[in-house]
C-alpha positions as CSV (number, residue, x, y, z in Angstrom):
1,X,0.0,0.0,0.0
2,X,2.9,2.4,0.8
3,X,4.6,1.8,-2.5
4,X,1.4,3.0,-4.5
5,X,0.8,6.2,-2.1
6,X,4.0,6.9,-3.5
7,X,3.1,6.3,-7.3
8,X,0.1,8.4,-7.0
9,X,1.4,10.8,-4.4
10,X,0.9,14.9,-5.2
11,X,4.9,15.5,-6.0
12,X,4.5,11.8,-8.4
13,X,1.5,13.7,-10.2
14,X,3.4,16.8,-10.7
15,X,6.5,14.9,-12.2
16,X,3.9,13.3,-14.4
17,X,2.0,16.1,-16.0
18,X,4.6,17.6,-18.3
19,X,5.0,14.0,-19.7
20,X,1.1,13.3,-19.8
21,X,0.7,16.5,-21.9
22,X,3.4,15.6,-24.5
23,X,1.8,12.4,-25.0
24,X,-1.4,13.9,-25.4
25,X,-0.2,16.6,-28.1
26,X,1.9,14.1,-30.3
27,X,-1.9,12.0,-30.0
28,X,-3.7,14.9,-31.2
29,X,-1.0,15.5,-33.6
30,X,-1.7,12.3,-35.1
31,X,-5.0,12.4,-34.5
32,X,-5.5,15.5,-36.8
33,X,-3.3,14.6,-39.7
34,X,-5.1,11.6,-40.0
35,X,-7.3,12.6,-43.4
36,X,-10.1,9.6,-42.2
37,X,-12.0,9.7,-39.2
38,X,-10.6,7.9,-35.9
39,X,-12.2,5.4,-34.2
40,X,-12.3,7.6,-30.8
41,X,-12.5,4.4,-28.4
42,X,-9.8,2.0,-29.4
43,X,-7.5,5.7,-30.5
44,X,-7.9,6.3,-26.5
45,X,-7.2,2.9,-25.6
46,X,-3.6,3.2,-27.7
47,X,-3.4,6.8,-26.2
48,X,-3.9,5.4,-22.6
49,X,-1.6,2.2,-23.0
50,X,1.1,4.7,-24.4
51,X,0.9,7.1,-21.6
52,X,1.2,3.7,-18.8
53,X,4.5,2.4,-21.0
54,X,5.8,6.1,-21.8
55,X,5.1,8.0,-18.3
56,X,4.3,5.3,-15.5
57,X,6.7,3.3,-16.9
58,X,9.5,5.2,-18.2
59,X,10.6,2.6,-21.0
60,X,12.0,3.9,-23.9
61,X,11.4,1.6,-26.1
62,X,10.5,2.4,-30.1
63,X,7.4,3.2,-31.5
64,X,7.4,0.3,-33.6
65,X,8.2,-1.8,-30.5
66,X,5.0,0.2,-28.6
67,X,2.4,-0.7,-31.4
68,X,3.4,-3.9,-31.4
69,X,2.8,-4.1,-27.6
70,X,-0.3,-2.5,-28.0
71,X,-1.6,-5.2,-30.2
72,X,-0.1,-7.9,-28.2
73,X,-1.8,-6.5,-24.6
74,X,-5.4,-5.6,-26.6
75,X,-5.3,-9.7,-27.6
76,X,-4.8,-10.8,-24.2
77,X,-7.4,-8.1,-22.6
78,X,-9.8,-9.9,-25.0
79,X,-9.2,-13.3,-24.4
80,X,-8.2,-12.9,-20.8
81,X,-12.0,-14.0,-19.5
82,X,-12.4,-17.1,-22.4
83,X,-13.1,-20.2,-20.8
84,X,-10.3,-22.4,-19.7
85,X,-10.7,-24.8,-22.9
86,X,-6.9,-25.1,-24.4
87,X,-7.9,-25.9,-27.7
88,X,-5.9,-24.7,-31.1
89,X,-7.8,-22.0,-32.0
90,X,-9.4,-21.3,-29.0
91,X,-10.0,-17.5,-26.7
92,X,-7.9,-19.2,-23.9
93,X,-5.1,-20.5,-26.2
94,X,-4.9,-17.1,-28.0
95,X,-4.7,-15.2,-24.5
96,X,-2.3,-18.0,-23.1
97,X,0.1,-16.8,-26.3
98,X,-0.4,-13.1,-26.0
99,X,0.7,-13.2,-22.3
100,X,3.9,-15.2,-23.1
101,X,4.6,-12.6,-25.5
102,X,3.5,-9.4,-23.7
103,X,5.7,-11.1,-20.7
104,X,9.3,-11.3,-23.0
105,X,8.3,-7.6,-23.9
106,X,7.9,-6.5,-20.9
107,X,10.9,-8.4,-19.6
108,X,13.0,-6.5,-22.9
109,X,11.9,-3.2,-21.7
110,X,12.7,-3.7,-18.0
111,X,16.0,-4.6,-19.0
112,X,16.5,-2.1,-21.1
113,X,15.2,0.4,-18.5
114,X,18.2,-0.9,-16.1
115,X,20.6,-0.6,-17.8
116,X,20.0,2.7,-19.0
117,X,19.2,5.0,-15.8
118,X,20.6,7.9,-17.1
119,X,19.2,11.3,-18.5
120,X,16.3,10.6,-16.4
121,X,14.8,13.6,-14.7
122,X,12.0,12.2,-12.6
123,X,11.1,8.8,-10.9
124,X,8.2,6.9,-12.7
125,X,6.0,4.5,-11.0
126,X,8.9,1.2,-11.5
127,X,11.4,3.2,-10.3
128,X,9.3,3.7,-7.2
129,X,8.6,-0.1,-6.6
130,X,12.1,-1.4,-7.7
131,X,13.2,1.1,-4.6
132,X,10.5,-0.2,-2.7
133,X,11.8,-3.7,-2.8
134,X,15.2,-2.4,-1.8
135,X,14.1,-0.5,1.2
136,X,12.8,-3.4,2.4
137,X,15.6,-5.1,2.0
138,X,14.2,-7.2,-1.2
139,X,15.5,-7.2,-4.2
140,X,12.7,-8.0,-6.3
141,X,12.1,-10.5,-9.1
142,X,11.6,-10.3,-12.9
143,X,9.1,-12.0,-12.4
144,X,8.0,-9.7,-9.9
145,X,9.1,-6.5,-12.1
146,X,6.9,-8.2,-14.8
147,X,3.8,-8.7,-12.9
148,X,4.0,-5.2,-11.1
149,X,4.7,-3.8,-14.7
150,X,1.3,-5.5,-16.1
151,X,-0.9,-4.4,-13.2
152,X,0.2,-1.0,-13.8
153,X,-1.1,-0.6,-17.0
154,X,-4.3,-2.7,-16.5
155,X,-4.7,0.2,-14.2
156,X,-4.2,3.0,-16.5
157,X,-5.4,1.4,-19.8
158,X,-9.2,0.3,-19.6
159,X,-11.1,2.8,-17.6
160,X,-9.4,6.0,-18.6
161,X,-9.5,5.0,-22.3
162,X,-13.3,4.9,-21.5
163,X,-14.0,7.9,-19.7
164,X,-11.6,9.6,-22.3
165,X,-13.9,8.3,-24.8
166,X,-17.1,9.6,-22.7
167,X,-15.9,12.9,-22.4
168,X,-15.4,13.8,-26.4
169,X,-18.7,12.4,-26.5
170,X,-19.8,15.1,-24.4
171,X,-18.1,17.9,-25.8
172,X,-19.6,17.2,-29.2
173,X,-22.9,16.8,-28.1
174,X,-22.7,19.8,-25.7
175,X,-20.3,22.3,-27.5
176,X,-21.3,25.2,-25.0
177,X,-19.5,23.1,-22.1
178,X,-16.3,23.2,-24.7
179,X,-16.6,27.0,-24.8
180,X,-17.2,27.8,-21.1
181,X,-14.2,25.5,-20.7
182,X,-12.1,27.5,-23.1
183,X,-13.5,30.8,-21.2
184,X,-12.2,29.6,-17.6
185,X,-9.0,28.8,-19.8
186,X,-8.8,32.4,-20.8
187,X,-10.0,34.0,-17.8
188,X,-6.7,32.2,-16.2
189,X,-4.4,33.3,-18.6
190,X,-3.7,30.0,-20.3
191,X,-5.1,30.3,-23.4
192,X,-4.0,33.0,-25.6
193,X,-4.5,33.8,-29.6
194,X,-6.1,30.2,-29.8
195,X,-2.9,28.6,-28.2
196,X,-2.4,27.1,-24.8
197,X,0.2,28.9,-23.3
198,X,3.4,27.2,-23.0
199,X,4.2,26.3,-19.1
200,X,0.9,27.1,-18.0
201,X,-0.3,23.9,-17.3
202,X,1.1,23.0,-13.7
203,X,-0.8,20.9,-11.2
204,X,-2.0,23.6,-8.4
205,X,-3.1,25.8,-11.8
206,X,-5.1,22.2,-12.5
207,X,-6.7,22.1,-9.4
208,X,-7.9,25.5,-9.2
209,X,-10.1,25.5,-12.9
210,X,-13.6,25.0,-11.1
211,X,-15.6,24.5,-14.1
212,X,-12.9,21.7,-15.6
213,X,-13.3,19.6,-12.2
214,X,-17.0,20.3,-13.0
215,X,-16.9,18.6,-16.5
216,X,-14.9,15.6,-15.4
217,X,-17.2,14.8,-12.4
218,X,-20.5,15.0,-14.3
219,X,-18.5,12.9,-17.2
220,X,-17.5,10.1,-14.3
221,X,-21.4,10.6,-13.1
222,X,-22.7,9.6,-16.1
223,X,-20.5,7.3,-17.6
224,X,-18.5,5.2,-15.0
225,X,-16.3,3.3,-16.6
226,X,-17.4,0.3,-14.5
227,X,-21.0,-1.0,-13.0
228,X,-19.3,-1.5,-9.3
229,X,-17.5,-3.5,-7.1
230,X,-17.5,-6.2,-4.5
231,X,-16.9,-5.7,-0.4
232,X,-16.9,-8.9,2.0
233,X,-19.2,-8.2,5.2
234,X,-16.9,-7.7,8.2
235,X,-20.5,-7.1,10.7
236,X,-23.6,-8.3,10.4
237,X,-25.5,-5.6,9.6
238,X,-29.8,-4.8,8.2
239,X,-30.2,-2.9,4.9
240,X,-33.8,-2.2,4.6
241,X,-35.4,-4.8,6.9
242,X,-33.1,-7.4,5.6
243,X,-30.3,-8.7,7.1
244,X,-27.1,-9.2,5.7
245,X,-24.5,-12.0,7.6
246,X,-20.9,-11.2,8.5
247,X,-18.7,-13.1,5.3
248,X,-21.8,-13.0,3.0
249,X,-19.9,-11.3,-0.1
250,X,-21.5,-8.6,-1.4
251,X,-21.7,-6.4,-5.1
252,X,-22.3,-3.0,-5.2
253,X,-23.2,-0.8,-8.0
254,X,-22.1,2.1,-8.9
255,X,-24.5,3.4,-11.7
256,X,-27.6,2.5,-9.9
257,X,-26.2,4.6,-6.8
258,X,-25.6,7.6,-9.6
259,X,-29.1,7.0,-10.9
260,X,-31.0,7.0,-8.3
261,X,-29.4,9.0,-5.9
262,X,-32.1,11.5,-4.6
263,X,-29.2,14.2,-4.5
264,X,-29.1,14.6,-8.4
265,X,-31.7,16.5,-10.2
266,X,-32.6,15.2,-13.7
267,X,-30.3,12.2,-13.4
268,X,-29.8,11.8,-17.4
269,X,-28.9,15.6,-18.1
270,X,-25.6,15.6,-18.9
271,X,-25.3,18.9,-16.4
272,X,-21.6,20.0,-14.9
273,X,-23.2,22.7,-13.0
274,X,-24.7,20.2,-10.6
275,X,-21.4,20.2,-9.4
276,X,-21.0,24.0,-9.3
277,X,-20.8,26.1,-6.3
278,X,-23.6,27.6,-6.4
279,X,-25.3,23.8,-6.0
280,X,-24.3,20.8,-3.2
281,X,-25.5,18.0,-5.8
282,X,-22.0,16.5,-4.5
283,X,-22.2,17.6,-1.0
284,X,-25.7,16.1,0.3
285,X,-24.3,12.5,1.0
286,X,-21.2,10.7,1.6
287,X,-22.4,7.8,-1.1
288,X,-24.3,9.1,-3.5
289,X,-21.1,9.9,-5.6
290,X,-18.9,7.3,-6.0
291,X,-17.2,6.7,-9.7
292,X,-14.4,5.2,-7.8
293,X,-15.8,3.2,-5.2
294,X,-16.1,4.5,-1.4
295,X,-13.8,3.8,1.9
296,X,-10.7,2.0,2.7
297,X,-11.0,0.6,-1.0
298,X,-11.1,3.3,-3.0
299,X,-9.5,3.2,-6.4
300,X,-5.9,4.5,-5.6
301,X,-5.3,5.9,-8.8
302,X,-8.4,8.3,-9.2
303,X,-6.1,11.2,-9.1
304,X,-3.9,10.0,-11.6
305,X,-7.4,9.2,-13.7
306,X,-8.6,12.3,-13.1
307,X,-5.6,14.0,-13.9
308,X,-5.1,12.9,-17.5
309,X,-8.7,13.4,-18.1
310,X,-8.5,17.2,-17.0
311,X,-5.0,17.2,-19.1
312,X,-6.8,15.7,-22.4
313,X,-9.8,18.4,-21.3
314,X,-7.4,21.4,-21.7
315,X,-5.7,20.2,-25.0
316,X,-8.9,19.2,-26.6
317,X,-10.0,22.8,-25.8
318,X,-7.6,24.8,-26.4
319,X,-5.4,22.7,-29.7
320,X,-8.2,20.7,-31.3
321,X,-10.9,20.9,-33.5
322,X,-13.1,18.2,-33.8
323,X,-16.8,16.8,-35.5
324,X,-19.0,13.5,-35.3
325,X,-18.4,12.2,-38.6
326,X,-21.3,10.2,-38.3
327,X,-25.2,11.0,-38.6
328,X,-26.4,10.6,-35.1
329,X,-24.4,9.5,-32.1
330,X,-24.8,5.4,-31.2
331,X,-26.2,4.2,-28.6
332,X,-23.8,3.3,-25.8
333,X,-22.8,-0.2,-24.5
334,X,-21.9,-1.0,-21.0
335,X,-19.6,-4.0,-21.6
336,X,-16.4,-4.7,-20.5
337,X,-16.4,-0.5,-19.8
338,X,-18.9,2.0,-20.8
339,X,-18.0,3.1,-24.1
340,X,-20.2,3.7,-28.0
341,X,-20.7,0.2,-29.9
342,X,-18.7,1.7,-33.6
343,X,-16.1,3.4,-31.2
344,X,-17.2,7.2,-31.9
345,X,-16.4,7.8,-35.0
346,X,-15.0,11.8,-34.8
347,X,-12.8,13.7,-37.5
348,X,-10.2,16.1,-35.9
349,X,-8.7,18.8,-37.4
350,X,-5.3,20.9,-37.4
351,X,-5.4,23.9,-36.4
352,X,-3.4,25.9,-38.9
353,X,-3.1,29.8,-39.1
354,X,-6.4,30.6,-40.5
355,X,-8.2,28.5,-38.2
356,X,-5.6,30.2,-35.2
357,X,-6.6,33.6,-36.9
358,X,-10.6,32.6,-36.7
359,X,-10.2,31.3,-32.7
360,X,-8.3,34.8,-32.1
361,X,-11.1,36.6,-33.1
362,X,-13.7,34.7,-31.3
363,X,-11.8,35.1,-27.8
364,X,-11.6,38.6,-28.9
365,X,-15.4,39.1,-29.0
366,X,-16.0,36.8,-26.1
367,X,-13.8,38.9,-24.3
368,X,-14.9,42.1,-25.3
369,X,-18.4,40.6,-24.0
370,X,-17.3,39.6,-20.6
């Protein structure tokens, strides 16, 4: 538990961001060059598995090397529940192959990573457990390195890819939330002639944009990447005339809290206001909010989560422009994460003078309206 206090810790955020926000731009880079639409969901799952191998991790390995994990690790995510029948051919045979071969890659960029500790100007989440071990007077196994390594992006990859997903979503169907964003941006003097400005994005300066924590709450409200979780009875204890035995395992869910939590007003109004100060939506209960999970058991790497999101927020505001490239939006399916059954299929654009030119002159009537 100590160990991953440390990962996620305030000072292991801060040494994160600057990384998390190159990794987003070269994305978005990408992203807008690309002369197709982009498949928004499995884009963000490749933009979340990078940001785990790139900033968590530290490895440097190609980008050649990275796609090819990529695929390896998005075959054994889908096979990883297939039933236990090792047949040729089979779900479990497939995963059983793509985990021997995610494990030597793994095990090649760990070795890689130390042998090569210099030029390195922070400490990523392996550092932190490889010192870990050693403070405890353990040196720890590959084995160990490579299990620790794979846990660590199961924990980045999945649910952030989704609620990255859920949150363009949003912005396109609500582009008035985009703009009030992009006003808080230029009311705090990081956004400038269309451009974010260069050093302005610094943890405490993330913490303090109101109406950006608003956004990513309602997002998390709404769309929680998973349906809940599961808690073992330490008491007997009654829940509405019934009583529930000490041991008995229990499940619960999250979404049914959000949706019929009597604090929330119009629970399927995508809303960020609720969370506003002029409203205690999020105040009136200790359970009524809980996107990742409640007590001792928390998720320990909400803030991380929560982080990238607001980091991808402020990029996609203030660098991107971006359209459905479909009809309508589809509908939205809640297995194995909350995400839109074709992906979300979005076209992004570059922003090049013209458009820089075009943004200039908006913030210059929006300001001149203020």
């Amino acid at each position: 538990m100590s160990v991953l206090s440390k990962i996620f810790s305030h000072e292991a955020l801060q040494s994160y961001l600057p990384k998390i926000q190159l990794v987003i731009q070269d994305t978005l880079r990408v992203w807008s060059s690309n002369p197709e639409p982009i498949n928004v969901y499995y884009e963000a799952q490749k933009l979340t598995f990078r940001m785990a191998i790139r900033v968590l991790l530290g490895f440097r390995i190609s980008d050649e090397e990275l796609s090819h994990l990529f695929e390896v690790f998005q075959q054994f995510v889908e096979n990883v529940f297939s039933l236990p029948v090792d047949l040729p051919f089979s779900g479990y045979r497939k995963g059983i192959r793509a985990r021997e071969a995610l494990q030597k890659g793994l095990e090649r960029a760990i070795r890689e990573k130390l042998q090569n500790t210099q030029g390195k100007d922070y400490s990523d989440a392996l550092d932190l457990l490889i010192e870990s071990g050693k403070e405890h007077g353990k040196e720890l196994t590959m084995q160990e390195l490579k299990d620790g390594t794979l846990e660590l992006i199961f924990a980045a990859y999945a649910t952030t890819a989704s609620a990255s997903t859920s949150l363009i979503m949003q912005l396109l169907k609500h582009p008035q939330v985009l703009e009030k964003l992009r006003e808080e941006l230029r009311s705090r003097g990081m956004l400038h002639n269309g451009c974010l400005c260069e050093g302005s994005l610094q943890l405490d300066t993330l913490n303090s944009l109101h109406y950006l924590d608003c956004v990513i709450k309602e997002v998390l409200r709404l769309f929680t990447p998973i349906s809940g979780g599961y808690r073992t009875v330490l008491q007997t204890f009654e829940l509405d005339g019934f009583q529930i035995p000490k041991g008995w395992s229990v499940m619960y869910s999250i979404r049914d809290t959000h949706d019929t939590a009597p604090v929330f007003k119009d629970v399927d109004v995508f809303d960020p206001d609720r969370f506003g100060q002029g409203r205690t939506e999020d105040k009136d209960g200790r359970f009524h909010y809980l996107p990742f999970g409640g007590g001792v058991r928390t998720c320990l790497g909400k803030h991380l989560a929560k982080l990238f999101l607001k980091a991808l927020a402020i990029e996609l505001a203030s660098t991107s422009r971006f359209e459905l490239a479909t009809r309508t939006f589809s509908r939205v399916t809640l297995v194995p994460v909350v995400h839109p059954v074709d992906g979300l299929k979005v076209k992004f654009f570059g922003l090049d003078s013209n458009q820089n030119e075009i943004l200039t002159e908006t913030e210059a009537m929006l300001d001149a309206t203020v």
